[in-house]
C-alpha angles and dihedrals in degrees: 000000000000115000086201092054123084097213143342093276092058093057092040097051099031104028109093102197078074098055084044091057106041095056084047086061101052095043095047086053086057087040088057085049091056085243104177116235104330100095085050092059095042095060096041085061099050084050083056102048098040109017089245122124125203127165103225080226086064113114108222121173126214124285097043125156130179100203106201088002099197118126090014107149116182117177132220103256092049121121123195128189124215131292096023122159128216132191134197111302099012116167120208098172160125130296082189171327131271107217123202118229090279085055096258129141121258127231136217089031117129102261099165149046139278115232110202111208135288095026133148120204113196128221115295107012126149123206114181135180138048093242088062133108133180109200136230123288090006131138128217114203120221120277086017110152108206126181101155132056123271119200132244112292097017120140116206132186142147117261117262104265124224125243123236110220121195132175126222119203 
């Protein structure tokens, strides 16, 4: 839970990561049907509506929760496990792109990572790459740049960095 929030209704009827991820949902279900278009514009929508951005591709367990969603970007090759935890301005996204010999990108290739379960991804974190796991029970710290894979029960997190204080007279 929430420790901001007063009771479940309030997160199910104000919190907009749910509204996020319930149309996800929906529109993953129509994505794994090969319904054209529509799950794209469902979760457009979503993104327009929340600030939260999730590819209906996307593979997202149960128990998942965007906490301050704004600025959450999740691609289409990503797979989540369950109970993960993001925060505000999370990336789940692509290094890069294959390209085929004209130069243009190839489908159906792995772009982004593999979150293991249990696992909390602090604001303003950016994964990227689809040879990239983040293993299980493991926490990744805010403003943390990843492009390599970190193994189960590993906490990482960016150095405190020091002020620089300067008077002005």
């Amino acid at each position: 839970g929430d420790p901001a929030a007063k009771n479940v209704e309030e997160i199910l009827l104000s919190y907009p990561s749910v509204e996020a991820v319930s149309i996800y949902r929906l529109a993953h279900e129509l994505f794994l049907l090969e319904v054209p278009l529509i799950p794209r514009i469902m979760t457009e929508y979503a993104h327009q509506l929340t600030g939260i951005d999730i590819h209906p591709g996307a593979s997202i367990g149960s128990s998942f929760f965007i906490d301050h969603g704004t600025g959450v970007v999740i691609g289409e090759t990503c797979v989540i496990g369950n109970r993960v935890k993001l925060y505000q301005g999370v990336t789940l996204g692509a290094k890069s792109f294959e390209v085929d010999e004209q130069g243009n990108p190839v489908k159906g290739v792995k772009r982004h990572p593999n979150i293991e379960d249990n696992v909390v991804i602090y604001a303003g974190a950016t994964i990227l790459g689809g040879d990239v796991t983040i293993g299980h029970d493991s926490v990744i710290g805010g403003n943390v740049w990843l492009v390599h894979s970190v193994p189960p029960y590993t906490t990482v997190y960016n150095a405190a960095p020091k002020p620089i204080i300067s008077q002005r007279k």
